[in-house]
C-alpha positions in Angstrom: -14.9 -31.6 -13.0 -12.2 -29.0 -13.7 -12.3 -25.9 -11.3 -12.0 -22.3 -12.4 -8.9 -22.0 -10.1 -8.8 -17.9 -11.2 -12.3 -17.7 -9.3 -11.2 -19.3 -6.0 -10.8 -16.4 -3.7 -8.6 -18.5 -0.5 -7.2 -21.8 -2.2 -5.1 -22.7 -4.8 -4.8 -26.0 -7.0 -1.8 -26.8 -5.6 -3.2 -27.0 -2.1 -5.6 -30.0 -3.3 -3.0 -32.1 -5.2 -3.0 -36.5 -4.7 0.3 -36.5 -3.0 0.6 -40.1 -4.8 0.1 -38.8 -8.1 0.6 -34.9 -8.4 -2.7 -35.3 -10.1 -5.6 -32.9 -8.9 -9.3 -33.3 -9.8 -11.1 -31.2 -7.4 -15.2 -30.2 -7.7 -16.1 -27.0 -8.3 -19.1 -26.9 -6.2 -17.0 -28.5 -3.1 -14.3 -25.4 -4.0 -17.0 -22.5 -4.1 -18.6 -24.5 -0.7 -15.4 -24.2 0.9 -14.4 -20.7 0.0 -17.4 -19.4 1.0 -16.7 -21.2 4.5 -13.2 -19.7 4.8 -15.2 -16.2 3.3 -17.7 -16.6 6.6 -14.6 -18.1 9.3 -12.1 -15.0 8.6 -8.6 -17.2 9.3 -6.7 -18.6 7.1 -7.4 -22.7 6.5 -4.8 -25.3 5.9 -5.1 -27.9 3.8 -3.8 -31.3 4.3 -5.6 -33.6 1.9 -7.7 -32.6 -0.8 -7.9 -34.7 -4.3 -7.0 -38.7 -3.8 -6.3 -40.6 -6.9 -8.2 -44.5 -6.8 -4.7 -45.9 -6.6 -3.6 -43.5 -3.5 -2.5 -45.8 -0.8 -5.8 -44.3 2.1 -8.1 -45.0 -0.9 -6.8 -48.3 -2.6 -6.0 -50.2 0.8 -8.4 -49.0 3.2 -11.6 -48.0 1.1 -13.4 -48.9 -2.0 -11.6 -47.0 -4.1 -14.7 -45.7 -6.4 -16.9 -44.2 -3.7 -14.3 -42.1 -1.7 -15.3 -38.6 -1.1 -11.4 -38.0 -1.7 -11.5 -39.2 -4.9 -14.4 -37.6 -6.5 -13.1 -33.9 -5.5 -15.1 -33.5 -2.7 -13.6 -33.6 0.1 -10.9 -32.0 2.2 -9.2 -32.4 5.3 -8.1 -29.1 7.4 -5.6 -28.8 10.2 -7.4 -27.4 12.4 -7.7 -27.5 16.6 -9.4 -26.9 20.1 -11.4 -23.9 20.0 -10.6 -23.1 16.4 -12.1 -26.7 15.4 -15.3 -25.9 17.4 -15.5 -22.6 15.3 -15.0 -23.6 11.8 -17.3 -27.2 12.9 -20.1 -25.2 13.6 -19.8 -22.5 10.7 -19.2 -25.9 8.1 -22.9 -27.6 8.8 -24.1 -23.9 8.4 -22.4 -23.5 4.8 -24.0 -27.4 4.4 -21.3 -29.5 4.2 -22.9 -33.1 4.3 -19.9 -35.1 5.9 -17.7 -34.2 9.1 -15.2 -35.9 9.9 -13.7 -34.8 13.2 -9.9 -36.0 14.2 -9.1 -33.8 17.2 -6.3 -36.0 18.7 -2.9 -36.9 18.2 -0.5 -34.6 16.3 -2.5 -34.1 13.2 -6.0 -32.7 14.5 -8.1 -31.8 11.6 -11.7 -31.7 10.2 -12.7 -33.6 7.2 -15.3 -31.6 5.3 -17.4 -33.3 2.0 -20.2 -32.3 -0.2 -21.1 -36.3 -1.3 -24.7 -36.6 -2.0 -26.9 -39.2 0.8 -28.0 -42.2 -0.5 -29.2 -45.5 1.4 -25.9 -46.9 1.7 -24.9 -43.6 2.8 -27.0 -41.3 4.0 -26.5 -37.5 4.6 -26.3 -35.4 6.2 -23.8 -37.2 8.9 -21.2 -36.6 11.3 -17.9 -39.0 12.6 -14.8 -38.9 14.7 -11.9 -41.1 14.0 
């Protein structure tokens, strides 16, 4: 599950960090997947969530703390708004991302973006706002 961090053209590992842990444990599929999103966007993309350890206070209170797309490197939340948002939404299910998560009020608009595989529990390709 380690990434080549020398091959990521737009993010760094620090950028993807548990900010519970300091730990980072990132996919290197979901990396390549989201490079190649900010590749087709153009503008810079901030990240404000990337890894999640299990014991990371969103993923051991409010979530199984297995199955999160946070925790298996997959996932990532970008601060992101208004017309911007609209943009990068429609280039991510483009590029194939299988979750969105969309958050576009309040002070922290973002979009959550994840590569977790469907299953019957959880299928995929799907879309949510919070």
């Amino acid at each position: 599950m380690s990434v080549d961090w020398g091959n990521s053209k737009y993010f760094k590992a620090s950028e993807f960090t548990c900010s519970h842990t300091g730990t980072e444990k990132m996919d290197q599929n979901f990396i390549n997947k989201l490079n190649n999103l900010r590749e087709i966007y153009g503008k810079p993309m901030t990240v404000s969530s990337g890894y999640r350890d299990s014991t990371h206070p969103v993923e051991a209170i409010k979530k199984d703390p297995t199955s999160g797309a946070h925790v298996s490197g997959k996932a990532a939340d970008i601060l992101i708004e208004r017309k911007n948002a609209y943009e990068l939404l429609s280039l991510a299910f483009d590029v194939g991302f299988t979750g969105i998560g969309v958050n576009q009020k309040g002070g922290a608009r973002f979009l959550h973006l994840d590569t977790i595989e469907g299953s019957p529990a959880r299928p995929r390709p799907t879309i949510w706002s919070y």
